[in-house]
Backbone bond lengths (Angstrom), bond angles and torsions (degrees), N, CA, C in turn:
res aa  C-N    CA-C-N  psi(-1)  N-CA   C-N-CA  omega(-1)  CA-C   N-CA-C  phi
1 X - - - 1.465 - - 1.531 111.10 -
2 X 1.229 126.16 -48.45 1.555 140.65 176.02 1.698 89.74 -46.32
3 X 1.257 112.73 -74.60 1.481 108.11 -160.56 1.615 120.81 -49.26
4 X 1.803 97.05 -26.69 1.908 106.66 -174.07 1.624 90.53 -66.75
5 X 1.367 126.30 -66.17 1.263 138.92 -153.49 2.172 93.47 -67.78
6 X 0.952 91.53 -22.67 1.988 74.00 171.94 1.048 98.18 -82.61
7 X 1.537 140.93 -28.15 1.617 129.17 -175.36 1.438 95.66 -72.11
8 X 1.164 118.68 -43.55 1.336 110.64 169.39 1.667 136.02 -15.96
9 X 1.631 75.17 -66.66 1.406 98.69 -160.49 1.853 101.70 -73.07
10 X 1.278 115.12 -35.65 1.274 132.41 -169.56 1.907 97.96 -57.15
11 X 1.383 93.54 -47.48 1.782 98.34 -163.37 1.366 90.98 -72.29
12 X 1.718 134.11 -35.66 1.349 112.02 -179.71 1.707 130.97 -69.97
13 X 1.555 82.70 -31.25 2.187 96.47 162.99 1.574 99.40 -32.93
14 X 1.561 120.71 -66.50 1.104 159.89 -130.01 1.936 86.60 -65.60
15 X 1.701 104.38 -63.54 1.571 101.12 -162.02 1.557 126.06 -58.29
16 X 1.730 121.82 -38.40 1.067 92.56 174.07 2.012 135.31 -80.78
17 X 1.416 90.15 11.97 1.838 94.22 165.34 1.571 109.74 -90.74
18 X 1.190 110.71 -38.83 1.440 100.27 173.94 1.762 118.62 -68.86
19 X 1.316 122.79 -28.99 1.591 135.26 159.88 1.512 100.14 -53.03
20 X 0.970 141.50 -38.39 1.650 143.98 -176.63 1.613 114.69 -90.51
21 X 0.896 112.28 -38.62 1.482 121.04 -169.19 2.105 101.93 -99.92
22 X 1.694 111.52 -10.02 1.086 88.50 -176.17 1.727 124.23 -70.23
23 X 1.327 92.43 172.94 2.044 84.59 -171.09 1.048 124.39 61.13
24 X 1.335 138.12 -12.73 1.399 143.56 140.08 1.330 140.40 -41.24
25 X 1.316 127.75 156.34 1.412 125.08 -154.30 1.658 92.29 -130.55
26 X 1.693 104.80 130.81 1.460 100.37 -169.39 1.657 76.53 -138.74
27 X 1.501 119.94 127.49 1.348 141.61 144.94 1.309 135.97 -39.64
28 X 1.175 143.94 126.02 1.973 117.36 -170.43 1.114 70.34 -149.08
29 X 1.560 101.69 139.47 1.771 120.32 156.53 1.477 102.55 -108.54
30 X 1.306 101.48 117.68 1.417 91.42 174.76 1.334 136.80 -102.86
31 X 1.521 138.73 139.16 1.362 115.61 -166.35 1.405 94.81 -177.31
32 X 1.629 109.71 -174.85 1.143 129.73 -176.13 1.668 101.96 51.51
33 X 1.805 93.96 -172.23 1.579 91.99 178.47 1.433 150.36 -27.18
34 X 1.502 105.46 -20.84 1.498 126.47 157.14 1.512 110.52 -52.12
35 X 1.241 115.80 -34.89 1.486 110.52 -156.86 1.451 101.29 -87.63
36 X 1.502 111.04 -41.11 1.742 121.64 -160.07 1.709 109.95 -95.23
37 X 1.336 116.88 -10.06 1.369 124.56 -164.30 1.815 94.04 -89.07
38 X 1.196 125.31 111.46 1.479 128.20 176.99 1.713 113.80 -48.58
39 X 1.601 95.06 -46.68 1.675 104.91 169.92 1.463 106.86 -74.88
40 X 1.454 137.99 -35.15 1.398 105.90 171.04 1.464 112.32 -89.59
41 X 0.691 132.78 -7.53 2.019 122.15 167.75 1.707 101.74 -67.77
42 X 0.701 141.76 -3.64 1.486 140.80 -171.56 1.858 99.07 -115.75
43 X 0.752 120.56 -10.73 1.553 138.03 179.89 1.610 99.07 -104.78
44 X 1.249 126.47 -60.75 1.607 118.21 175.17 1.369 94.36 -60.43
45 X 1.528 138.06 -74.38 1.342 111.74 -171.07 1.246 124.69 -38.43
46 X 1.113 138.42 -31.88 1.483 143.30 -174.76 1.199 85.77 -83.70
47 X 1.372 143.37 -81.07 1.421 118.74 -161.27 1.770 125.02 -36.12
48 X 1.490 89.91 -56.19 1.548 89.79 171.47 1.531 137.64 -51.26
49 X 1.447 97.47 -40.37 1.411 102.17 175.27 1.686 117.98 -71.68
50 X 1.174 102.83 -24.38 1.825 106.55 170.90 1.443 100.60 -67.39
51 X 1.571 118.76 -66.95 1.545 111.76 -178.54 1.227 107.25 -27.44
52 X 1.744 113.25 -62.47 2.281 112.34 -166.45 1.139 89.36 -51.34
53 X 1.175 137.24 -34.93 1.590 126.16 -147.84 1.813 112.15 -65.45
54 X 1.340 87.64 -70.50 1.868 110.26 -177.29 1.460 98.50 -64.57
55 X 1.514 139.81 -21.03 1.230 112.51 146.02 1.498 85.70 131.67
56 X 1.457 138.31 24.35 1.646 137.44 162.00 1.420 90.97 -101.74
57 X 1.628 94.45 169.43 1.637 102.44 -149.32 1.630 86.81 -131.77
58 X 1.451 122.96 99.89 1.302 122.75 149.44 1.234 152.45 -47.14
59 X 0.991 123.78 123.65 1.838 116.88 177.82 1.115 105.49 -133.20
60 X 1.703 125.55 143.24 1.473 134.05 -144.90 1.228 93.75 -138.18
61 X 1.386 130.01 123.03 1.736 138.62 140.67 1.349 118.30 -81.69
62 X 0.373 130.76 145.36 2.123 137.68 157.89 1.107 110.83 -120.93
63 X 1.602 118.23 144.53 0.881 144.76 144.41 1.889 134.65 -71.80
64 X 1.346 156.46 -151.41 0.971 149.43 170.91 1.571 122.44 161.44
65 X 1.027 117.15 1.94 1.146 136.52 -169.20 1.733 120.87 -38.47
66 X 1.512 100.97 -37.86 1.273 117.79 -169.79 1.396 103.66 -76.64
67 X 1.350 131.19 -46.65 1.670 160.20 -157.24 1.663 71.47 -80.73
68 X 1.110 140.37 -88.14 1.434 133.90 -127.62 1.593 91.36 -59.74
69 X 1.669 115.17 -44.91 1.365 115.47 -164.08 1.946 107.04 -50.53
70 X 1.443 79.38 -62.07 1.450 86.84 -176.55 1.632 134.43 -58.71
71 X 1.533 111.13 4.24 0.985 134.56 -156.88 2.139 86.02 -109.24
72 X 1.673 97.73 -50.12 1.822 101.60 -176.64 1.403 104.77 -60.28
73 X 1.361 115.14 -23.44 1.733 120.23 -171.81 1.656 93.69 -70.27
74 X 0.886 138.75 -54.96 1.075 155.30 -163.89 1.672 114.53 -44.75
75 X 1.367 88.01 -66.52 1.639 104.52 -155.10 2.025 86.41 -112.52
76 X 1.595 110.96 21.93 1.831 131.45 147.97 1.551 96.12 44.50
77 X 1.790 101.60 40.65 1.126 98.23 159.17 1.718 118.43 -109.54
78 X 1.162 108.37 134.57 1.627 107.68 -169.71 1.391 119.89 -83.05
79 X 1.573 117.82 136.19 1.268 141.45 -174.37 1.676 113.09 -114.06
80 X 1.305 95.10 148.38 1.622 99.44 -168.44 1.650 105.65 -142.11
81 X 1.316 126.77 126.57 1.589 143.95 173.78 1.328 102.66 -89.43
82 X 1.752 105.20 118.11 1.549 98.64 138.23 1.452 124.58 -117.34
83 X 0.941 138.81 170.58 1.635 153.49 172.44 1.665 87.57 35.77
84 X 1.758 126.52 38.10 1.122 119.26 177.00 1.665 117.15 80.72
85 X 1.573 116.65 2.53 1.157 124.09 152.16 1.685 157.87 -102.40
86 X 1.467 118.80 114.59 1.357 80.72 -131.99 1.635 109.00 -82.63
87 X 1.532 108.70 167.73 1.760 104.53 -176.42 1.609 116.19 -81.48
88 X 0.755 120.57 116.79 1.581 138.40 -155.66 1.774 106.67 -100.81
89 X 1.322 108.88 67.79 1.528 107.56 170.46 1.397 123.97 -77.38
90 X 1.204 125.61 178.81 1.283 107.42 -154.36 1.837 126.43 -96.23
91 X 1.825 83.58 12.53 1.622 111.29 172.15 1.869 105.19 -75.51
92 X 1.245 90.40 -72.44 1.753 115.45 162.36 1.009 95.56 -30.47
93 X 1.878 138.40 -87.43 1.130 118.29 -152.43 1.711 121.88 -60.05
94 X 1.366 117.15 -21.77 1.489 112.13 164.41 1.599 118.65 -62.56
95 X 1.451 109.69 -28.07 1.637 104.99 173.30 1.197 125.34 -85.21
96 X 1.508 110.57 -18.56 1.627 121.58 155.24 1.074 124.63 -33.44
97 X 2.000 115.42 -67.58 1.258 126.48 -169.14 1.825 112.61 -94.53
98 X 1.155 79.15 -10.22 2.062 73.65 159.69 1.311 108.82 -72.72
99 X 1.723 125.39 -42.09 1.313 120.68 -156.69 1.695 103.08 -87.90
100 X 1.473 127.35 -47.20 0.915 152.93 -145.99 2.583 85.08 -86.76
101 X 0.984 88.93 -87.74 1.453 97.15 172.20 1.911 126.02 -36.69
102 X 1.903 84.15 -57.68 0.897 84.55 -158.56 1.799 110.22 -99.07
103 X 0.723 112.33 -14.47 1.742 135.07 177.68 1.894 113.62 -89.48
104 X 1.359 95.61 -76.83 1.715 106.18 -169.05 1.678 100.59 -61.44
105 X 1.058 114.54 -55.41 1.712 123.87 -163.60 1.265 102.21 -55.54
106 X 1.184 106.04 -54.70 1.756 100.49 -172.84 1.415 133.74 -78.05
107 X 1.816 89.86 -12.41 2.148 97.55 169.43 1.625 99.30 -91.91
108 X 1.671 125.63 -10.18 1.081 104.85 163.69 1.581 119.80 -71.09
109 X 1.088 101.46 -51.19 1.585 101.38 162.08 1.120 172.61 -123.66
110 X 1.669 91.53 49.49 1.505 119.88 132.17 1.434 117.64 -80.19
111 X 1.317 129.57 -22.69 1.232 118.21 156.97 1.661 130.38 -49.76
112 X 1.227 105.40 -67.38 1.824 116.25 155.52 1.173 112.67 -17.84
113 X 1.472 117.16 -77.49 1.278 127.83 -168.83 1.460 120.49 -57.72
114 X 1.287 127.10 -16.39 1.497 168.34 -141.31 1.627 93.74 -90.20
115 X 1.378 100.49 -70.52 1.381 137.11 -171.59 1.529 116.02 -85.65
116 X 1.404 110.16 -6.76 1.376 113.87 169.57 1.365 113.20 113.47
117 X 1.730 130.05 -30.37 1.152 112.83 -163.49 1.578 96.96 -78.91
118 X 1.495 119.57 -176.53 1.327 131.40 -166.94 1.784 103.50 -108.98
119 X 1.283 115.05 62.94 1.697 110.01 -174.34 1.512 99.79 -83.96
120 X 1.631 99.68 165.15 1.561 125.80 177.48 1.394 81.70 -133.00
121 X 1.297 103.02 152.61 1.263 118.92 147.67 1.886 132.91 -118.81
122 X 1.357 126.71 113.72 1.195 136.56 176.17 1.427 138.37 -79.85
123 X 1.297 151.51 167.99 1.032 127.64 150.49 1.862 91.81 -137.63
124 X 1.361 116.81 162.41 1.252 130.26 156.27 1.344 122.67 -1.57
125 X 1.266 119.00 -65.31 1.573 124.14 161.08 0.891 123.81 -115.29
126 X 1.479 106.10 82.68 1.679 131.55 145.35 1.276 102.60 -134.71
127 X 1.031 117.75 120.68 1.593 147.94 -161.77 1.794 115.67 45.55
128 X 0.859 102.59 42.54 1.587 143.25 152.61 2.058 85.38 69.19
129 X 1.381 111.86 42.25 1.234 122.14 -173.38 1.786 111.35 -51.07
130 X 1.064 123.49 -47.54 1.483 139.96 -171.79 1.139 120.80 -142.01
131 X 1.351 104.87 85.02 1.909 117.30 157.35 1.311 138.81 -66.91
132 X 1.181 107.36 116.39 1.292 109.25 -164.83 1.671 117.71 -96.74
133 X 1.037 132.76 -172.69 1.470 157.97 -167.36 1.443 123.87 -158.55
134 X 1.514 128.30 136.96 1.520 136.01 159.57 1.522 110.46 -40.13
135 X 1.334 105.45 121.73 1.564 107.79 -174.50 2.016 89.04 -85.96
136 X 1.346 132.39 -33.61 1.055 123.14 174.75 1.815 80.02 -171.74
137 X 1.362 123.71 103.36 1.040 134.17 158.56 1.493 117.27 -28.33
138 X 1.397 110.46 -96.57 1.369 149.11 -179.64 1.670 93.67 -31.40
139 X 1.510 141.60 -51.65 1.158 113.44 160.08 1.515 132.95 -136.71
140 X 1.466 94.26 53.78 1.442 117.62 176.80 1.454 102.26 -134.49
141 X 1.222 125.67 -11.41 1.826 119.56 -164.48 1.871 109.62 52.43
142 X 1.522 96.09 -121.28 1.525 103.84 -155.42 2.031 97.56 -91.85
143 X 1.505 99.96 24.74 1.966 89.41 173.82 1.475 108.41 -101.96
144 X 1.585 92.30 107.65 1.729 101.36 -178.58 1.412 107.76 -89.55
145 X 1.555 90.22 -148.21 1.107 113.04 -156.93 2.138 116.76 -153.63
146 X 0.854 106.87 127.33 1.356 92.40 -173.28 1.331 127.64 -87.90
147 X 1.573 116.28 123.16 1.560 133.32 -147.21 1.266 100.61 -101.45
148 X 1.681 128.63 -46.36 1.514 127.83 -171.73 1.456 91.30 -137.37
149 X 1.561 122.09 171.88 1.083 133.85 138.86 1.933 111.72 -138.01
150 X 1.329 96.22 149.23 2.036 89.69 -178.55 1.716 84.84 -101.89
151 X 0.836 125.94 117.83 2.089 146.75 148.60 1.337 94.60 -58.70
152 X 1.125 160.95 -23.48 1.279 140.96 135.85 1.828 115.75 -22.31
153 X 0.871 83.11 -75.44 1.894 82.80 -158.45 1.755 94.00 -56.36
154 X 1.278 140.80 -49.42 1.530 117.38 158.12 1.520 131.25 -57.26
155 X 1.028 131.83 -18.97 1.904 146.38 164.39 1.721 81.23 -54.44
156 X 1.338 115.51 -88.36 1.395 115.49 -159.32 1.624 147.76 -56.34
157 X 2.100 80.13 -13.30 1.861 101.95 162.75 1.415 101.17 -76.13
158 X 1.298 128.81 -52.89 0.977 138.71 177.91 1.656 141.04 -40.80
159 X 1.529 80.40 -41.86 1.855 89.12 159.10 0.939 128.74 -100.42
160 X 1.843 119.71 3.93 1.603 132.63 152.43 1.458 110.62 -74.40
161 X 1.051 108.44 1.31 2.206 118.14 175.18 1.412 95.68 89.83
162 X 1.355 128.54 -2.72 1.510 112.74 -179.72 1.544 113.73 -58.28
163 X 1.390 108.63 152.34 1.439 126.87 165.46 2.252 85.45 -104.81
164 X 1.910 96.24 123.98 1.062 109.81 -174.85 1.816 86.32 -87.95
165 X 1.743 120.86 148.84 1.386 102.81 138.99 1.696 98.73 -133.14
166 X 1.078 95.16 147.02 1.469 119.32 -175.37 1.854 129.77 -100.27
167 X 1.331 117.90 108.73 1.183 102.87 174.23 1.141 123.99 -83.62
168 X 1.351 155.67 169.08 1.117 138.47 -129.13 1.964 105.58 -144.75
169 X 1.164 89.79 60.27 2.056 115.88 -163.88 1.759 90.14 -125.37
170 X 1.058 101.26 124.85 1.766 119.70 163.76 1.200 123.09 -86.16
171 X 1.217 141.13 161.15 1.569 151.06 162.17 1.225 121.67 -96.75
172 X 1.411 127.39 110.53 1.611 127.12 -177.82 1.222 113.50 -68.05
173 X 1.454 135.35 176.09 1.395 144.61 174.10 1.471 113.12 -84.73
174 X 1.047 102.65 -10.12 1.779 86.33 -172.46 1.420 119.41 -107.73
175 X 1.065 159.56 125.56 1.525 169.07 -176.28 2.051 87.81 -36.53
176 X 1.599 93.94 112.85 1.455 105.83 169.26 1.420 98.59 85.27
177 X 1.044 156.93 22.83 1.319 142.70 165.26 1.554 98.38 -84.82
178 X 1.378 90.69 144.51 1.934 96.83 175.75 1.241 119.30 -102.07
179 X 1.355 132.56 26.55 1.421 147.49 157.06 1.479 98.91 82.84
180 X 1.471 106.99 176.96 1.348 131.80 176.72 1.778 110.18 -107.69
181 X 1.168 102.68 158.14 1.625 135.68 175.22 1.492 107.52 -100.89
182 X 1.439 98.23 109.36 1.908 114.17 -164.10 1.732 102.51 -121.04
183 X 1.301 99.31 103.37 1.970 88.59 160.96 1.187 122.49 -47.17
184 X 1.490 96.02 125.81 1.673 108.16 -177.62 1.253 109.99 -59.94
185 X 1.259 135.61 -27.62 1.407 120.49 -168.09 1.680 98.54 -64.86
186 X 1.725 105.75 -55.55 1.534 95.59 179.53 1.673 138.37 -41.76
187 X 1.452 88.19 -29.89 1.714 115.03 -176.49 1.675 108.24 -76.77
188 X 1.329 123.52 -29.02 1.033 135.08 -154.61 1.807 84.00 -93.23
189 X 1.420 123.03 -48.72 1.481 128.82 -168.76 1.612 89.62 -76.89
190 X 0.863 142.83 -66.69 1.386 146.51 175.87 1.517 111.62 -12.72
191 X 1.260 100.98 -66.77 1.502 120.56 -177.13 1.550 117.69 -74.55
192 X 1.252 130.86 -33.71 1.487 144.12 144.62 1.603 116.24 -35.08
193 X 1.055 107.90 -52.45 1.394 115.62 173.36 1.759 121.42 -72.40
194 X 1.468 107.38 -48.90 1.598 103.37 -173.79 1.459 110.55 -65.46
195 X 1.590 103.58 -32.31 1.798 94.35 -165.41 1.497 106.12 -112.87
196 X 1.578 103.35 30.13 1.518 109.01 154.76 1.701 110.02 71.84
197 X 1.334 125.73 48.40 0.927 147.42 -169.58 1.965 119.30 -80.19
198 X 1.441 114.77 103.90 1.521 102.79 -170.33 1.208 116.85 -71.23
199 X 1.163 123.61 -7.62 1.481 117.44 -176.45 1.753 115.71 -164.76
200 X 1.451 129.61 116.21 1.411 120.83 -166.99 1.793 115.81 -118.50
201 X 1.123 118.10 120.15 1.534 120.37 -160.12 1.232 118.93 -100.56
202 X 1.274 136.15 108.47 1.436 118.75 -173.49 1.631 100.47 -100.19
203 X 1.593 104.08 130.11 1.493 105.29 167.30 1.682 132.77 -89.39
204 X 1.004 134.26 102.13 1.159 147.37 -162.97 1.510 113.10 -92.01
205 X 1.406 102.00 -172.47 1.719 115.40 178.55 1.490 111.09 -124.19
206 X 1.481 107.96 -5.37 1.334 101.48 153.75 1.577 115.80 -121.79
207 X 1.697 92.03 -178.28 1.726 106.05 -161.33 2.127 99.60 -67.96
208 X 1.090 104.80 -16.98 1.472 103.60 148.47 1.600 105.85 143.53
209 X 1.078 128.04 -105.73 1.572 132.65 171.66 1.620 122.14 -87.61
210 X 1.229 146.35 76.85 1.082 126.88 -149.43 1.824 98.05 -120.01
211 X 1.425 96.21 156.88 1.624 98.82 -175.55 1.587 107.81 -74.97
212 X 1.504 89.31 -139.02 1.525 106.97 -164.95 1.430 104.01 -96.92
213 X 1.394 119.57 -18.03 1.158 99.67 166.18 1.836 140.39 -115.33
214 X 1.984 92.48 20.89 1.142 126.19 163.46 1.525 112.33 105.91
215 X 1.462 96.57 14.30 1.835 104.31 -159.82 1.586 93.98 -113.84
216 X 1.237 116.16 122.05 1.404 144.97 -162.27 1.550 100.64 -57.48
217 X 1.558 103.45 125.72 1.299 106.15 150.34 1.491 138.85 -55.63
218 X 1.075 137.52 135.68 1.164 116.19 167.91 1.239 137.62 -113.66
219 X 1.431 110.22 -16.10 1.383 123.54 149.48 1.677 132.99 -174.81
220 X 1.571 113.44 126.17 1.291 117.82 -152.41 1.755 96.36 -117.40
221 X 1.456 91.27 150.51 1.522 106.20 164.45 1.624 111.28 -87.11
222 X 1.516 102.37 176.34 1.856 111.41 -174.56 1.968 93.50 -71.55
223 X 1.076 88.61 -15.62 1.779 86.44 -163.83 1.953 105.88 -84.22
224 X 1.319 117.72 -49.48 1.061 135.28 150.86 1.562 116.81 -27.78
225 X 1.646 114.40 -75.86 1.735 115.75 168.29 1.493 100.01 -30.30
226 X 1.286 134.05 -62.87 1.679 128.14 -135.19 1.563 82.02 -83.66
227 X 1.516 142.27 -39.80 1.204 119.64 171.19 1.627 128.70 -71.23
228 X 1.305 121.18 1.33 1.434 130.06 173.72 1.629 87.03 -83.25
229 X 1.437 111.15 -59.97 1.435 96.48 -133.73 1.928 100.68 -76.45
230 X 1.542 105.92 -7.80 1.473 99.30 165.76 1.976 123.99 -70.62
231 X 1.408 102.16 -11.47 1.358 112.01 -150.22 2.147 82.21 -109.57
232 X 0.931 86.70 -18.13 1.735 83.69 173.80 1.487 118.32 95.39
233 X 1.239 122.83 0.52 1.405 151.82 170.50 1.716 98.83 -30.61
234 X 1.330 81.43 -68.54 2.032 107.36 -161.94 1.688 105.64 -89.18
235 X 1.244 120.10 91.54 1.754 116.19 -161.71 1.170 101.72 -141.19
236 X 1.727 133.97 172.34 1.090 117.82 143.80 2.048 97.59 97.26
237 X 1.095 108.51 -159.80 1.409 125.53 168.73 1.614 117.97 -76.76
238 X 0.979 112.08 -29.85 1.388 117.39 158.64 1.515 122.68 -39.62
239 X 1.696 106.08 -48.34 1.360 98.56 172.43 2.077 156.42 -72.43
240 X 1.632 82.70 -11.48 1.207 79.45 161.23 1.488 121.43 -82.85
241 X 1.340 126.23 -34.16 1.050 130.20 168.62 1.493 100.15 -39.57
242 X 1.623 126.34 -83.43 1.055 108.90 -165.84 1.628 141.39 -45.45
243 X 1.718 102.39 -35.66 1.496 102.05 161.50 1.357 119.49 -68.72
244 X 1.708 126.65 -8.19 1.280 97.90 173.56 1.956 107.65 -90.78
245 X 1.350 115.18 -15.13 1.212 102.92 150.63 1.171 122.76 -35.44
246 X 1.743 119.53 -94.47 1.276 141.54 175.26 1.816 109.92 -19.36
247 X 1.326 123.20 -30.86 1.822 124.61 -156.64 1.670 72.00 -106.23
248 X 0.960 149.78 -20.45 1.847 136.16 -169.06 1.391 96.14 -97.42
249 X 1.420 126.36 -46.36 1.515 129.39 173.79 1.321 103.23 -52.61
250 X 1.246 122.00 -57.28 1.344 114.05 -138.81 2.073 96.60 -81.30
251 X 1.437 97.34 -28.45 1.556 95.39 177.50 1.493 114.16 -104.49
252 X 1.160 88.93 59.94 1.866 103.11 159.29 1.771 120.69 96.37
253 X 1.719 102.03 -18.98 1.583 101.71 -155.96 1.895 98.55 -88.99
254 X 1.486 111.79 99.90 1.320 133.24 178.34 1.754 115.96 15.99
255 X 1.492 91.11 -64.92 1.662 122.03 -165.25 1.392 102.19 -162.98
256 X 1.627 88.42 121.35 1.923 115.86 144.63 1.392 131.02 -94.67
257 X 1.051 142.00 151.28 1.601 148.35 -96.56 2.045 85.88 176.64
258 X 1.125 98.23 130.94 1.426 126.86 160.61 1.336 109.96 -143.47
259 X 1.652 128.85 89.00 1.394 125.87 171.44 1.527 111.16 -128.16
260 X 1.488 99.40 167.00 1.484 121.82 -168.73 1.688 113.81 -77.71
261 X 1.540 112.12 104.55 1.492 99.51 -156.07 1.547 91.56 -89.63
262 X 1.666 139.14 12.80 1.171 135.74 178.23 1.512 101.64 -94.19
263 X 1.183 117.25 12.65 1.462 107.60 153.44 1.207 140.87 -113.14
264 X 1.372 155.14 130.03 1.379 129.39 -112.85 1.549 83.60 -102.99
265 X 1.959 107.48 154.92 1.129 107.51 -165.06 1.424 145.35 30.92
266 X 1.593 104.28 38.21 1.537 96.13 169.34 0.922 129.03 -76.97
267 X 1.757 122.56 -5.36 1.540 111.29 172.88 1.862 111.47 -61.36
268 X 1.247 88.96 -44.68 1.637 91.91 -177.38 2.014 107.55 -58.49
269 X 0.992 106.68 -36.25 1.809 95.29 174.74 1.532 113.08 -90.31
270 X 0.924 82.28 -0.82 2.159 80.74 162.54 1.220 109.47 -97.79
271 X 1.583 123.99 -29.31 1.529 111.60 -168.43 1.890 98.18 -89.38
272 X 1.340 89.64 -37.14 1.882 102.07 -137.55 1.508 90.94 -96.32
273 X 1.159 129.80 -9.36 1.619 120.28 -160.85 1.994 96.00 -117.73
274 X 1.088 130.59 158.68 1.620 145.45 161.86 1.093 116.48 -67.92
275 X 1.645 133.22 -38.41 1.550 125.39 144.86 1.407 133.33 -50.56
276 X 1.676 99.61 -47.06 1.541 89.97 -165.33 1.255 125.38 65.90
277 X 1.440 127.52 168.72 1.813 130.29 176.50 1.260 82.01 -141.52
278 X 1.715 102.27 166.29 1.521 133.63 157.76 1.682 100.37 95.72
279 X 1.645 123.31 -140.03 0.961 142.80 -166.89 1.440 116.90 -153.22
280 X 1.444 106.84 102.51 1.468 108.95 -178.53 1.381 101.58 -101.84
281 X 1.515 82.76 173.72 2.178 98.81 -157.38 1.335 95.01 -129.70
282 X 1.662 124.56 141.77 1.416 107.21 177.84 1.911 100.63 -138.80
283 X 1.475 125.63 -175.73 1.447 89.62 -161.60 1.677 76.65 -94.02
C-alpha cells in the first residue's frame, strides 16, 4: 500500500508542471550515452512519449558523431578534428548524412513510434527547412553553420501531433549542393529559438556544469557564464554547449538545461519533478 500511495504521491508532484508546461514546446538535443545505451534509448522513448501524452510538445535533434567516425574507420576513410571540429570534406560529408539522416534519424523514429508517440523524422533539407553556410570553408570544407531556418515546416508537424526529430544537416543555395555538417547543439539552439520554444535541454555525459571544484552547478545567469568562462571554469567541450544555452536564453527561449542523460529518465525529473538535475541557465 505505501509503495501504491508513493506513486500516488509522485504523479501528483507531477500535475502542476505538466498544467504549466502543457501545449508547450520543449527542445531535446539528444546525444551521448543516452543515444548508444540500449537501456537508455528505451527510457528517452518513454520519456518522450509521456511528455506527447500529458499534452507538451516535443522536438528532437540528434547528434551522431561517434557512429559517423566509426563508420570512416570502416569504409578507411580519414577524418580530421580541429579546435574539436570535425573537417567535413566532401567524401565525409556523404558519410555524415547517410549516418546522421539516414541511420540515426530513422532508429530514432522507429523507436518513438514503437512506443506509441507519432515521430517523423527530418533533416535540414526537406522542405528547404535549414540553410546552411561555410562555418570557415577553406579549413573546415562542408562543416557549416546555420544561416536561416523556416518554423513553419516544424509549427505544422507539430500541430499534426507529430514529435519532429531532426538531424542536424543544412541545405545550400545552389541547385545540387549536398549541404553542410552542423553541430547539433547549435542546430538544436537554432531551432529552440525560431519556433518559440519554452524550454531547451541538452543531454550530456556529465552531471552537467560543474565548477572548479567538481561540485555541480545548479544554476547560472548570462551574466554569471561570462564570469566562469573568463576564470576558465567553462573550457574545453563544454563550451559550445554552453553558448548554445546562453544564445537560446538570451533570445527569448525561457530556460536552458544542461543534464545527465546517463541517468534514467532525467528528462522527466527536470521537467516534471521540483528538484530537477543538471544546471539550468536563465537570461
Amino acid at each position: 500500500m505505501k509503495k501504491k500511495i508513493g506513486t500516488v504521491n509522485t504523479l501528483l508532484e507531477a500535475l502542476p508542471f505538466i498544467k504549466k508546461f502543457s501545449g508547450e514546446i520543449v527542445v531535446i538535443k539528444y546525444g551521448g550515452s543516452a543515444q548508444t545505451s540500449p537501456t537508455l534509448k528505451q527510457k528517452f522513448a518513454q520519456d518522450i512519449l509521456l511528455l506527447y501524452l500529458v499534452g507538451l510538445r516535443p522536438v528532437i535533434v540528434h547528434g551522431g558523431g561517434k557512429r559517423i567516425t566509426e563508420l570512416l574507420s570502416k569504409l578507411e576513410i580519414g577524418t580530421e578534428f580541429i579546435d574539436g571540429q570535425r573537417v567535413t570534406t566532401d567524401e565525409v560529408m556523404k558519410v555524415v548524412e547517410m549516418v546522421l539522416s539516414g541511420d540515426i534519424n530513422k532508429e530514432i523514429t522507429a523507436m518513438l513510434n514503437h512506443f506509441g508517440a507519432k515521430a517523423v523524422g527530418i533533416s535540414g533539407k526537406d522542405s528547404g527547412f535549414i540553410k546552411a553556410k561555410p562555418y570557415n570553408s577553406e579549413k573546415f570544407g562542408r562543416t557549416g553553420v546555420v544561416d536561416s531556418i523556416d518554423p513553419k515546416v516544424i509549427h505544422k508537424l507539430l500541430d499534426e501531433k507529430f514529435v519532429p526529430v531532426i538531424a542536424p544537416i543544412g541545405g545550400g543555395y545552389e541547385l545540387g549542393d549536398i549541404g553542410y555538417n552542423i553541430n547539433a547543439d547549435f542546430v538544436a539552439s537554432a531551432v529552440a529559438k525560431s519556433i518559440g520554444a519554452k524550454k531547451i535541454l541538452f543531454l550530456t555525459d556529465t552531471a552537467g556544469l560543474l565548477d572548479k571544484d567538481g561540485e555541480l552547478i545548479q544554476s547560472l545567469t548570462l551574466a554569471d557564464v561570462e564570469d566562469l568562462k573568463k576564470d576558465g571554469t567553462i573550457y574545453g567541450g563544454m563550451i559550445p554547449k554552453v553558448e548554445a544555452c546562453t544564445d537560446s536564453v538570451r533570445s527569448g527561449v525561457e530556460k536552458a538545461h544542461i543534464i545527465d542523460g546517463r541517468v534514467e529518465h532525467s528528462i522527466l525529473l527536470e521537467i516534471l519533478t521540483s528538484d530537477g538535475l543538471g544546471t539550468q541557465f536563465t537570461k
